[in-house]
N, CA, C and O atoms as CSV, one atom per row, in Angstrom:
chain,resi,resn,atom,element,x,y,z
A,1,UNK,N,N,106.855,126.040,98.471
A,1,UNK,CA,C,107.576,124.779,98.583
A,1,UNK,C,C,108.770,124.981,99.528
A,1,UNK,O,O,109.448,126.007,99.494
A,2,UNK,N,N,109.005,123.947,100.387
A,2,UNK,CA,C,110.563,124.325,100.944
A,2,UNK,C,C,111.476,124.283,100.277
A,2,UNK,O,O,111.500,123.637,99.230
A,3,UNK,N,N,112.282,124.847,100.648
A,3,UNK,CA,C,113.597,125.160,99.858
A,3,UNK,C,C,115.024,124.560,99.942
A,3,UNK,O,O,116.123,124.825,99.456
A,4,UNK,N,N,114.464,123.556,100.848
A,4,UNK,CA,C,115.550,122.035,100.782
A,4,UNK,C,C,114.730,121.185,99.300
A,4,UNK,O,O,115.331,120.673,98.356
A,5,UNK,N,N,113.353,121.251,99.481
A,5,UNK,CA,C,113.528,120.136,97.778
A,5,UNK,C,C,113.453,121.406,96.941
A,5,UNK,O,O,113.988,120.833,95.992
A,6,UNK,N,N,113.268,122.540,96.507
A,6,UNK,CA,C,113.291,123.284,95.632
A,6,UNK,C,C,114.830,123.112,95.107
A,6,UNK,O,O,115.118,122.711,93.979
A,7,UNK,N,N,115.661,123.438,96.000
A,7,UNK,CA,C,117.360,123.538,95.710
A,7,UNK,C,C,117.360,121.881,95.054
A,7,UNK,O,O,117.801,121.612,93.937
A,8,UNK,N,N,116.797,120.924,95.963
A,8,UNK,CA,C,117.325,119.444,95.729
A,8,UNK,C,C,116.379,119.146,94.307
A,8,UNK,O,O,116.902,118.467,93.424
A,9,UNK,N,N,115.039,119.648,94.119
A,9,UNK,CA,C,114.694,119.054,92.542
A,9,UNK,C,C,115.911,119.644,91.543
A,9,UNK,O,O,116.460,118.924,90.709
A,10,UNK,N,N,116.386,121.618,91.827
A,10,UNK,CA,C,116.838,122.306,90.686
A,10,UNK,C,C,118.254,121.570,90.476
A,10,UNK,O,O,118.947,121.623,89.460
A,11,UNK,N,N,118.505,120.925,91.574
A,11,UNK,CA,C,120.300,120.161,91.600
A,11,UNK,C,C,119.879,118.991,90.754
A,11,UNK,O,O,120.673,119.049,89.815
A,12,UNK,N,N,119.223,118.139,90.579
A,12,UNK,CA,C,118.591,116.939,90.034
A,12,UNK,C,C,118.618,117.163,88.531
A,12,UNK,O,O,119.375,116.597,87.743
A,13,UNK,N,N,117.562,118.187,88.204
A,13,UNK,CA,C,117.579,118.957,86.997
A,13,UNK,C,C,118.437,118.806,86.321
A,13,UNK,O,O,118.623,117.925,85.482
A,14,UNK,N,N,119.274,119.957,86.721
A,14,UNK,CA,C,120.718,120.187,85.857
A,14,UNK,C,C,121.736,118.910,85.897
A,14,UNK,O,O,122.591,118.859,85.012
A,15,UNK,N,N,121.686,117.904,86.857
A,15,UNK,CA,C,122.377,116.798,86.785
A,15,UNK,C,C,121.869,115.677,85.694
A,15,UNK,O,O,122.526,114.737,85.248
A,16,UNK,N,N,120.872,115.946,85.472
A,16,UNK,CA,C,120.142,115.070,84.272
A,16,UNK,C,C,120.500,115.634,83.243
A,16,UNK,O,O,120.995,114.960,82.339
A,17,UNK,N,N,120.338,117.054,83.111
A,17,UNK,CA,C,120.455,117.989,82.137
A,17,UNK,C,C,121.712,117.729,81.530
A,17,UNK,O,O,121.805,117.658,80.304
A,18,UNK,N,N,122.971,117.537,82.502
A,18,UNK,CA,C,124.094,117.237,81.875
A,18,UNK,C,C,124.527,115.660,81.760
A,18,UNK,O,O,125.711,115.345,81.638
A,19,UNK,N,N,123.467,114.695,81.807
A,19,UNK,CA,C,123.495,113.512,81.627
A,19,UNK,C,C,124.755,112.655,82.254
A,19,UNK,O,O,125.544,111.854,81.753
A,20,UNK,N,N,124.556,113.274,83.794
A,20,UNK,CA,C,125.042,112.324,84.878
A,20,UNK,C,C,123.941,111.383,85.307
A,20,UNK,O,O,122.760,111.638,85.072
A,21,UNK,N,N,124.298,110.399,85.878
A,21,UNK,CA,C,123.846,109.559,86.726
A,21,UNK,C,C,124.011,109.972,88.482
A,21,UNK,O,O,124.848,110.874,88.539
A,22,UNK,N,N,123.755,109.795,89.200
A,22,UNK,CA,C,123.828,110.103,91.048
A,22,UNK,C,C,125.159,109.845,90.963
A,22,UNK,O,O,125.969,110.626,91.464
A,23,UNK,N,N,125.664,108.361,90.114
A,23,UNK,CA,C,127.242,108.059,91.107
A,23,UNK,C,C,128.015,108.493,90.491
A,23,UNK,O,O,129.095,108.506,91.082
A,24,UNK,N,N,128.067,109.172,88.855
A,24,UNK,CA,C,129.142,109.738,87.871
A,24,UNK,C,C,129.187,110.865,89.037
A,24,UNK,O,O,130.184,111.175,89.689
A,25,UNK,N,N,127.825,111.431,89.156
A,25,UNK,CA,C,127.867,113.298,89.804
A,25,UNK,C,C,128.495,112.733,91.217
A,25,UNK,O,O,129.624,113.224,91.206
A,26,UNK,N,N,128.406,112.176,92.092
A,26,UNK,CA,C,128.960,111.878,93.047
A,26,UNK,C,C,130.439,111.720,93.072
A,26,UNK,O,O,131.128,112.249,93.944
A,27,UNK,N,N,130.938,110.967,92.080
A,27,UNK,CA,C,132.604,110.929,91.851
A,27,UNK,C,C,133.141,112.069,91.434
A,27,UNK,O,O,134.326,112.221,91.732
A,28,UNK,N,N,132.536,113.059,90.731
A,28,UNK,CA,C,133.146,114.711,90.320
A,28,UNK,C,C,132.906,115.188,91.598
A,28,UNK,O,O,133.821,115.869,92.061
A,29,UNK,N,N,132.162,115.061,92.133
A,29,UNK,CA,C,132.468,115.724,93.946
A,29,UNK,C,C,133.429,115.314,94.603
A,29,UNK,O,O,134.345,116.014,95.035
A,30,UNK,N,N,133.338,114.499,94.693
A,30,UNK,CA,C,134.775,113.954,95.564
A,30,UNK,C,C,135.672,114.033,95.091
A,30,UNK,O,O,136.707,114.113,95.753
A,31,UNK,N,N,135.678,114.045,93.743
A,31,UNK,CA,C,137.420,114.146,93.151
A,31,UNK,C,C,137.634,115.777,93.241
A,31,UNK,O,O,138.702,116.389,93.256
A,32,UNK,N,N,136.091,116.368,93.304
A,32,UNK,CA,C,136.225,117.922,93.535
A,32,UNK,C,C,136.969,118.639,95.054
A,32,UNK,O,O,137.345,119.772,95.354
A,33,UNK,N,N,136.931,117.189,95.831
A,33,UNK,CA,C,136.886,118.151,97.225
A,33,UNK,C,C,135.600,117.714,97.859
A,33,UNK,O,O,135.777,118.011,99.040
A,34,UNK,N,N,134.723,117.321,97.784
A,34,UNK,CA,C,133.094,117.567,98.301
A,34,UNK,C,C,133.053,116.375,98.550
A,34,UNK,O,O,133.066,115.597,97.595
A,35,UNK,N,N,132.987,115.833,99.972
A,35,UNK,CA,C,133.043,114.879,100.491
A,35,UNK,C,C,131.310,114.403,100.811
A,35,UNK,O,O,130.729,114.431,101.896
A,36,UNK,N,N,130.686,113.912,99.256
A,36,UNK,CA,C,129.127,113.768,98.601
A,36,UNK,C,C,129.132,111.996,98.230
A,36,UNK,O,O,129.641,111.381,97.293
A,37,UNK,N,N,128.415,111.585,99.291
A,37,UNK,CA,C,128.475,110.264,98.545
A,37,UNK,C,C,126.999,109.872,97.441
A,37,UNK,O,O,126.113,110.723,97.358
A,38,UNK,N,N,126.903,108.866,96.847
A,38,UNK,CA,C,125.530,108.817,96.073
A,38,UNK,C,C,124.484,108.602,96.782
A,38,UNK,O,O,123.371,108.881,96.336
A,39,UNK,N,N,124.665,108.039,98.076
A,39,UNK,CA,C,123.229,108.465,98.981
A,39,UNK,C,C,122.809,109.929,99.629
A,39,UNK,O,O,121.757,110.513,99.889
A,40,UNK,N,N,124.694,110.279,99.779
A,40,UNK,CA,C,124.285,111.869,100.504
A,40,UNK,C,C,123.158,112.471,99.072
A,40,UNK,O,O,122.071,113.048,99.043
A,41,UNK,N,N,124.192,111.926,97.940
A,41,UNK,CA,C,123.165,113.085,96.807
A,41,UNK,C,C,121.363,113.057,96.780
A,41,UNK,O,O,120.346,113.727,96.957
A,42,UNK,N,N,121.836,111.888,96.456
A,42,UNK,CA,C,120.043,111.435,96.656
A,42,UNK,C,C,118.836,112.234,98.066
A,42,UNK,O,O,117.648,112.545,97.985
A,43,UNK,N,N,119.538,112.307,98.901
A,43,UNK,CA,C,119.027,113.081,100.153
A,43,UNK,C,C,118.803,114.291,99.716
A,43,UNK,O,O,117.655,114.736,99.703
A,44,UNK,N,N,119.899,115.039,99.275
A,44,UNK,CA,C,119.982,116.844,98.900
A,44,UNK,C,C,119.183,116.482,97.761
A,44,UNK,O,O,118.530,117.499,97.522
A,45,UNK,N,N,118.793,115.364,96.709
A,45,UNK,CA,C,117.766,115.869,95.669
A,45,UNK,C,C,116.534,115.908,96.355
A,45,UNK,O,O,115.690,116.772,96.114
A,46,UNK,N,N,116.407,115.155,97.069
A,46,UNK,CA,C,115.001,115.010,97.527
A,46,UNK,C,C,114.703,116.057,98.917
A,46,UNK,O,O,113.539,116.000,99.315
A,47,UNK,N,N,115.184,116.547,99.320
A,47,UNK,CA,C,115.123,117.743,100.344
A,47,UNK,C,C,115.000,117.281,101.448
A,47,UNK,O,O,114.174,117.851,102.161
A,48,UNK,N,N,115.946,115.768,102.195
A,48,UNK,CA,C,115.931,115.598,103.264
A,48,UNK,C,C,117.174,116.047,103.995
A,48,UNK,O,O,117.235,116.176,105.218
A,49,UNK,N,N,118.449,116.343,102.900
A,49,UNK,CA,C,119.682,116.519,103.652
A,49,UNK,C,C,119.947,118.130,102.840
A,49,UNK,O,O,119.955,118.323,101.624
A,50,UNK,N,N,120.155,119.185,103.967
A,50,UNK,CA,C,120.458,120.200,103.059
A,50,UNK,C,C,121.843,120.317,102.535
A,50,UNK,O,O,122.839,119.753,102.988
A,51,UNK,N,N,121.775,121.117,101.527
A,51,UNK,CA,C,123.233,121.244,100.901
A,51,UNK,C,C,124.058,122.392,101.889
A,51,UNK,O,O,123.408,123.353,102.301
A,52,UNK,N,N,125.511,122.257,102.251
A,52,UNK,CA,C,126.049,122.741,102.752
A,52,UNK,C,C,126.493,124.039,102.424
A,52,UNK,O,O,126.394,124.169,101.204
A,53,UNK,N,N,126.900,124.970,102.910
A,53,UNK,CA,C,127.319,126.427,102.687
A,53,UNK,C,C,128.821,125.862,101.598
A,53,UNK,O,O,128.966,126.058,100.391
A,54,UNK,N,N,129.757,125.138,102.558
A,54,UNK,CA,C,130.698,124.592,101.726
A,54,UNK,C,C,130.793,123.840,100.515
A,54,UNK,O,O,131.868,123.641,99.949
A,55,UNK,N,N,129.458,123.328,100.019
A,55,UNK,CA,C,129.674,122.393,98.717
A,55,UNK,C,C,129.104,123.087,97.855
A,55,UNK,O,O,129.291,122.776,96.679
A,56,UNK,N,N,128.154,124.348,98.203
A,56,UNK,CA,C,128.043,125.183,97.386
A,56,UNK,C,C,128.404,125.471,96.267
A,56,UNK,O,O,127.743,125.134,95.285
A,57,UNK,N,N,129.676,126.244,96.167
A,57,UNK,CA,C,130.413,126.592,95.295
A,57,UNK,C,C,130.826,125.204,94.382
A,57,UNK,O,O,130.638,125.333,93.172
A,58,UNK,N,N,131.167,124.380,94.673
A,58,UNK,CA,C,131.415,122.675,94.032
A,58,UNK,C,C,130.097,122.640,93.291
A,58,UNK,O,O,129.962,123.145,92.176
A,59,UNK,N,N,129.225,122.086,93.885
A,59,UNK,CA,C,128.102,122.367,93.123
A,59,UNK,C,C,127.433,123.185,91.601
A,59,UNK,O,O,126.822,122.767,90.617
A,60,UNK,N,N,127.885,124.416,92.009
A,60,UNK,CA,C,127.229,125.198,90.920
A,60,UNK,C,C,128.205,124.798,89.941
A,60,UNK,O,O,127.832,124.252,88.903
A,61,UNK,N,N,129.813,125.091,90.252
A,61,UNK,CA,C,130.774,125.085,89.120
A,61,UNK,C,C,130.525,123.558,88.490
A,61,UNK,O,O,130.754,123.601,87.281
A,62,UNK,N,N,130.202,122.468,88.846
A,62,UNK,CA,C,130.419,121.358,88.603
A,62,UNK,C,C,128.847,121.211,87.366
A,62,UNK,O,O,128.764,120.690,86.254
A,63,UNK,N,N,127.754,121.975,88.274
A,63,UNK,CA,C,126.454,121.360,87.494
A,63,UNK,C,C,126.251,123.314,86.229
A,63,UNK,O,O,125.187,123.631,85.696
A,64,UNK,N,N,127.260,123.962,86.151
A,64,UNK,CA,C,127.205,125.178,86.043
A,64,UNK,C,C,126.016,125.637,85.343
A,64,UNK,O,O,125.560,125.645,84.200
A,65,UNK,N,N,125.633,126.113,86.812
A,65,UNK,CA,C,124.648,126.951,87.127
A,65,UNK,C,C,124.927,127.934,88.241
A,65,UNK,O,O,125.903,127.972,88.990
A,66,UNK,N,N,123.908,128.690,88.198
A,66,UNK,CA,C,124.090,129.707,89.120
A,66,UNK,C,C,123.367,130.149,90.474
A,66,UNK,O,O,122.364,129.538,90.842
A,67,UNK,N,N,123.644,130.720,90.870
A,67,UNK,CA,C,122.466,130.589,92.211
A,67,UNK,C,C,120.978,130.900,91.849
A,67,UNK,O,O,120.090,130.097,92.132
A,68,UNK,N,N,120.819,131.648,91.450
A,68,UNK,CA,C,119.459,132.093,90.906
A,68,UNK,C,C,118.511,130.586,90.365
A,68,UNK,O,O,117.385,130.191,90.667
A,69,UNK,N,N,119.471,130.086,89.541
A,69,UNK,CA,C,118.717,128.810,88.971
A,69,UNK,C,C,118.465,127.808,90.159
A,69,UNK,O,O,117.533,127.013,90.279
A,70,UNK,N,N,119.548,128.045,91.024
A,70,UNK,CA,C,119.318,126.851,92.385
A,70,UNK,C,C,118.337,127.082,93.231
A,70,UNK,O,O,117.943,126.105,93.867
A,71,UNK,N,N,117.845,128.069,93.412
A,71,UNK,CA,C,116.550,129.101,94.218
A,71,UNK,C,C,115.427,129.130,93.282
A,71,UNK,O,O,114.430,129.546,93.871
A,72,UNK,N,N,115.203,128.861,92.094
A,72,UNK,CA,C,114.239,129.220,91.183
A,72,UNK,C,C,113.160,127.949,91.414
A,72,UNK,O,O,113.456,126.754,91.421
A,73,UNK,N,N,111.656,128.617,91.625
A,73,UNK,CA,C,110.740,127.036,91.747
A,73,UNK,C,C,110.270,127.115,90.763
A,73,UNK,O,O,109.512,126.229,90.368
């Protein structure tokens, strides 16, 4: 599988998992720093927009997880 939707289903996942919605998880980004709107998200779930080196770290701490889980198919 590529590994723009692999990362974008496992980000989806854990965002359900912690019973966000796209625009709750979208507003903890931005209030994080991570300039993520609810369409950018929607893109990175679906593996058309990759996730950045920089939102990285936002990411995991926010959906906490770890890299391994973000790479895992």
């Amino acid at each position: 599988m590529d590994l723009n939707k692999t990362i974008g289903i496992n980000i989806k996942k854990a965002r359900k998992e912690r019973g966000y919605t796209q625009d709750q998880f979208a507003a903890q980004l931005q209030v994080a720093g991570c300039d993520v709107s609810r369409g950018t998200l929607a893109k990175i779930e679906v593996g058309i927009r990759e996730l950045k080196v920089s939102e990285l770290p936002i990411f995991l701490e926010l959906l906490k997880i770890d890299l391994k889980t973000l790479y895992m198919e």
